[in-house]
C-alpha positions in Angstrom: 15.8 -12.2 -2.7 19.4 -10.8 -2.2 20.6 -7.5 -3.6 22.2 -9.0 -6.4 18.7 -10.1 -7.7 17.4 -6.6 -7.1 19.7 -4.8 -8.8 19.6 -6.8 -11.7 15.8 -6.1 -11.8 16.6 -2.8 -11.3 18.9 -2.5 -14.4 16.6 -4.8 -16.4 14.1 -2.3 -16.2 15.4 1.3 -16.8 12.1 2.2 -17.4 10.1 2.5 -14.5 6.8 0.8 -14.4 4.3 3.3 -13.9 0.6 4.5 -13.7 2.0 7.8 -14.5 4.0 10.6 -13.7 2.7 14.0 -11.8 5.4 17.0 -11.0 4.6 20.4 -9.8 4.0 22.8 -12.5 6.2 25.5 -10.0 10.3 25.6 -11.1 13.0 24.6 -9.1 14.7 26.7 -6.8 18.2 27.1 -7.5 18.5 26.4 -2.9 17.8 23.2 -2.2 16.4 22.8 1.5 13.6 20.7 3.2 11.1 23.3 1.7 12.8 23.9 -1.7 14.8 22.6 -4.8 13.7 19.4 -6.5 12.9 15.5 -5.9 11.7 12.3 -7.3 9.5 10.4 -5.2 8.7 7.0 -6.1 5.6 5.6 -4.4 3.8 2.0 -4.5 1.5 1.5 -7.4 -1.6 2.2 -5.1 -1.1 5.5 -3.3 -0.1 6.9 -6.1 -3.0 9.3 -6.3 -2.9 9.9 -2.6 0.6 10.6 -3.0 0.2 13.0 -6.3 -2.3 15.4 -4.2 -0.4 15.4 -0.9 3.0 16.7 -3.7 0.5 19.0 -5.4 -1.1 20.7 -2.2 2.9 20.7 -0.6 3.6 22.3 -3.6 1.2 24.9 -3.2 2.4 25.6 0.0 5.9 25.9 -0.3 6.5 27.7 -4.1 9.8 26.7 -4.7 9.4 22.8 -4.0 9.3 20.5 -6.6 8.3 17.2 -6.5 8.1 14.6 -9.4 5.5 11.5 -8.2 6.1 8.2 -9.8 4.6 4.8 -9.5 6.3 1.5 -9.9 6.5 -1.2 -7.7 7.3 -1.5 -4.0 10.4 -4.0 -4.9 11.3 -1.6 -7.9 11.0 1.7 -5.4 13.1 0.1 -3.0 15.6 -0.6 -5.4 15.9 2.4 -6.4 16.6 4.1 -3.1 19.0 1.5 -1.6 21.1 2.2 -5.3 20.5 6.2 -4.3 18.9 6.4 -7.6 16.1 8.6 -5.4 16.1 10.0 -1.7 12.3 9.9 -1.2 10.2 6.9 -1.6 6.4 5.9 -0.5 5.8 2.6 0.4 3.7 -0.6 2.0 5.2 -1.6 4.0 8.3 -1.2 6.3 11.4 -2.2 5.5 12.4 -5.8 5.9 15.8 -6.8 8.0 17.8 -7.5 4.5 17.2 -3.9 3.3 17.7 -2.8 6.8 21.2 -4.2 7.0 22.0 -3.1 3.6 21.8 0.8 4.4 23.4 0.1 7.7 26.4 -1.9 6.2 26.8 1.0 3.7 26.4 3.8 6.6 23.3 5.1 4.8 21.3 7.3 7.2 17.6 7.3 6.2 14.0 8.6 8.1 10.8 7.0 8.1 7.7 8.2 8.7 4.6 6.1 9.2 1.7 8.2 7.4 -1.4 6.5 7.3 -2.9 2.9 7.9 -4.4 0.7 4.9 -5.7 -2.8 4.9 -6.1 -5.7 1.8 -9.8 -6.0 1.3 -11.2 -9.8 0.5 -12.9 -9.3 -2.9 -14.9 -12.4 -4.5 -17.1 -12.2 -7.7 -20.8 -11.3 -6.7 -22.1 -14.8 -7.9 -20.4 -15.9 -5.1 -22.8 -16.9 -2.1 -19.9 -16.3 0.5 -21.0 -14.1 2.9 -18.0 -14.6 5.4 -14.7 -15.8 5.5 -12.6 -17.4 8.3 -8.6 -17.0 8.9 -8.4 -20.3 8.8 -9.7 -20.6 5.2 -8.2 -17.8 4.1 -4.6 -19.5 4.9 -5.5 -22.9 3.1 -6.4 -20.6 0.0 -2.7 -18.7 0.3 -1.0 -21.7 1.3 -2.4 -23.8 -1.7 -3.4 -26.3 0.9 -7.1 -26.4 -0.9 -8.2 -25.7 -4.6 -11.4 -26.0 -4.7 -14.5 -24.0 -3.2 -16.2 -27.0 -1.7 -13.1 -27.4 0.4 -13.8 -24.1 2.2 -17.0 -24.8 4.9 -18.3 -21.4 4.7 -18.6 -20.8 0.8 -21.3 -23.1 -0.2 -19.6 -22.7 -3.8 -17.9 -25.2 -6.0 -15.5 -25.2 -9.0 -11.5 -24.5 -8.7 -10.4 -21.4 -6.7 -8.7 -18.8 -8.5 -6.7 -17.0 -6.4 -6.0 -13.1 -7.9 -3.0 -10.8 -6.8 -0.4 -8.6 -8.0 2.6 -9.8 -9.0 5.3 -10.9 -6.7 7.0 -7.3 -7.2 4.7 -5.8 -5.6 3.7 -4.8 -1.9 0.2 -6.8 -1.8 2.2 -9.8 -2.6 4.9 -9.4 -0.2 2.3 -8.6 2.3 0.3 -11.5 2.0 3.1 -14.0 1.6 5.6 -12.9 4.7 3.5 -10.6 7.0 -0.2 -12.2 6.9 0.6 -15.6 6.3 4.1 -16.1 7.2 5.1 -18.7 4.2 8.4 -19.2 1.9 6.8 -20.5 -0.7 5.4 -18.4 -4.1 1.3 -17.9 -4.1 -0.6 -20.3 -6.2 -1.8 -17.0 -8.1 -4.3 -17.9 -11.4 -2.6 -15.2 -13.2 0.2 -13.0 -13.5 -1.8 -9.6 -12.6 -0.1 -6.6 -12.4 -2.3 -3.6 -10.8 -5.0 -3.3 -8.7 -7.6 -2.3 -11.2 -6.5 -5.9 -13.6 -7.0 -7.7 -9.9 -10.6 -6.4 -10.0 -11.7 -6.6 -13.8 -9.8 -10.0 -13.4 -12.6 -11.2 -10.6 -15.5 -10.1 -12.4 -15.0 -12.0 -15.0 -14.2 -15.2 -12.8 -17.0 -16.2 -10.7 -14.9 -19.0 -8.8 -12.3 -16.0 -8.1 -11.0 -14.7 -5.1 -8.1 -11.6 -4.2 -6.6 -9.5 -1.9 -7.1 -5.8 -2.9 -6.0 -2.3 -0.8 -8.9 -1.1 0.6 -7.8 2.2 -0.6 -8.3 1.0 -4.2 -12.1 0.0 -3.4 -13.3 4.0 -2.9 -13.0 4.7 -6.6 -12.7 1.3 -8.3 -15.0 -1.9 -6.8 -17.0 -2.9 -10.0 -20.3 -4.2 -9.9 -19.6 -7.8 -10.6 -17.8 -7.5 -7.3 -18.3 -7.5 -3.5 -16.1 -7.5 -0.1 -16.7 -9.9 2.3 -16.1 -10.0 5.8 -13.5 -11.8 7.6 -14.6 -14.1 10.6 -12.5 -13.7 13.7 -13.3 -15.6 17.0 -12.5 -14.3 20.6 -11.9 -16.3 23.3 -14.2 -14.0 25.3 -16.1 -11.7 22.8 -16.9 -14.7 20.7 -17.0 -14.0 16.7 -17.0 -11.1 15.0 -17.2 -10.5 11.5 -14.8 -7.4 10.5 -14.1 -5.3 7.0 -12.0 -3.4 6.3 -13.6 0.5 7.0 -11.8 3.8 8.0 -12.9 2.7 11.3 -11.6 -0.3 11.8 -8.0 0.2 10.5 -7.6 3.4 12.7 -8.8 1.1 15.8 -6.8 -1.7 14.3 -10.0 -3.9 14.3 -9.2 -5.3 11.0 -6.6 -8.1 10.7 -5.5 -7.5 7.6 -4.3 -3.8 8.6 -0.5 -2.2 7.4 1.3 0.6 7.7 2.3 3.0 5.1 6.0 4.8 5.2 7.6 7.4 3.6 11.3 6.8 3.6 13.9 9.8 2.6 18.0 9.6 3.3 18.9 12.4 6.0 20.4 15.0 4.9 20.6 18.8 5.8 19.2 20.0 2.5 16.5 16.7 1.2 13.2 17.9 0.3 12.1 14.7 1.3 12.5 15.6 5.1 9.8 18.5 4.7 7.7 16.4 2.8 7.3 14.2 5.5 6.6 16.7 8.0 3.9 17.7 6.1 2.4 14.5 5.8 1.7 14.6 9.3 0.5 18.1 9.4 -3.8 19.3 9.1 -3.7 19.3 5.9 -1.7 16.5 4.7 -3.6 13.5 7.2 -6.9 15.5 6.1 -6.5 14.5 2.2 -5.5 10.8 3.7 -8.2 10.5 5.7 -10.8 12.3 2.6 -9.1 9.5 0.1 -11.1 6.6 2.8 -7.8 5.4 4.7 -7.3 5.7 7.8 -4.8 8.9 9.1 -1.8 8.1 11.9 -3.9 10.7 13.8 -7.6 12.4 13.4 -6.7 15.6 11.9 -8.5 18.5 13.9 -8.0 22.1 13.9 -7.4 24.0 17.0 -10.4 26.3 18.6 -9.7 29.3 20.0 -12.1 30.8 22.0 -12.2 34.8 23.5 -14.5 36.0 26.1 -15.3 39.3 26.1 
């Protein structure tokens, strides 16, 4: 998608989709530094709670910060800060070389800061008598090569497969199409879905369905009509291995289906964002990652300091 696209869903939609809107209840400071004054940070549909506590706690901390946490989509977020509509967004994933050159082109200096590691959880309805899935199957599903559950060995299922996933605004779907899978074409999704939460209350009510969901998501949200299955992944000299998608195995980078998750902010001298981030990577802010079921850049652990007398 060029910019030209972007912006014009960017001006198509002055309203920002969102799951809400969470600010500090402190005031602005009338200084605005890296640990004061005011700022809208935009951040991916999913982390939006994650992102509303570490603002709140940061808040806390540093009185006169203020921080305003939105959610929207990753496109719509990165819109936004390429247009310098906001200086602080959350996000997805990184980046791609088209944005990249855009803020190099316009001599835009920006900071990223890699704060956590998530991964998109394979969620079927719990009819289903899948118990595994294979990479290989998994890319015939994205890549529309098969429709129907008796195509896939493993599943022991039949019926047309409906593939479920956000729309293709958001990170999950850029994720899946041009990271995971590596493909040009659109996802045959079954329908237009546009959060997490409609991803999961669509697959319990499909049987035959199937969807890529943030593990992050899954803590609060995985319905009872619903179950995450395993991916199959065969090692030349481990053999196979079945792997999900646990703290564990995202922090090791066991899971295949692991990404990243930035916060981006443009330099400057006095951006709030640039404090923000630093605290992200403090104790405190990779404790309330790691306490919301992701996995933290690094195991947050407090220092012991010990006297003999």
């Amino acid at each position: 998608m060029t910019y030209q696209k972007l912006w014009v869903v960017c001006l198509s939609s002055v309203v920002l989709v969102t799951a809400g809107c969470r600010s500090c209840n402190t005031p602005p400071s009338p200084q605005q530094n890296i640990l004061a004054g005011s700022a809208m940070l935009l951040v991916s549909e999913p982390y939006y709670e994650i992102l509303s506590k570490e603002a709140t706690l940061f808040c806390e901390l540093y009185p006169n910060a203020k921080l305003n946490v939105r959610a929207t989509t990753t496109e719509e977020a990165i819109v936004h800060f390429l247009n310098d509509s906001v200086q602080i967004i959350c996000i997805d994933r990184a980046l791609n070389q088209e944005e990249s050159n855009f803020l190099q082109q316009s001599s835009i200096s920006t900071s990223s800061t890699l704060i956590a590691f998530d991964g998109l959880a394979i969620v079927v309805h719990e009819l289903n008598p899948l118990q595994f899935i294979t990479l290989k199957s998994l890319e015939s599903i994205v890549k529309g090569k098969v429709t129907k559950w008796q195509q896939i060995p493993e599943s022991h299922w039949s019926g047309s497969i409906l593939f479920a996933i956000t729309h293709k605004h958001s990170g999950t779907y850029e994720l899946v199409r041009t990271i995971f899978f590596h493909t040009q074409t659109e996802l045959p999704i079954a329908s237009i879905l546009h959060t997490q939460t409609e991803v999961l209350r669509y697959i319990s009510k499909h049987p035959q369905a199937i969807g890529f969901v943030p593990y992050s998501v899954l803590r609060n949200n995985l319905l009872p009509e619903t179950k995450v299955i395993p991916v199959e992944i065969v090692h030349p000299d481990s053999g196979t291995v079945y792997r999900s998608p646990t703290q564990e195995n995202l922090y090791t980078n066991l899971y295949p289906f692991r990404y990243s998750l930035y916060l981006y902010t443009r330099e400057s001298s006095n951006n709030l964002g640039l404090g923000f981030g630093t605290f992200l990577l403090t104790y405190a802010g990779q404790k309330l990652i790691q306490d919301a079921g992701i996995a933290p850049v690094k195991i947050p652990s407090r220092p012991i300091q010990l006297t003999v007398e």
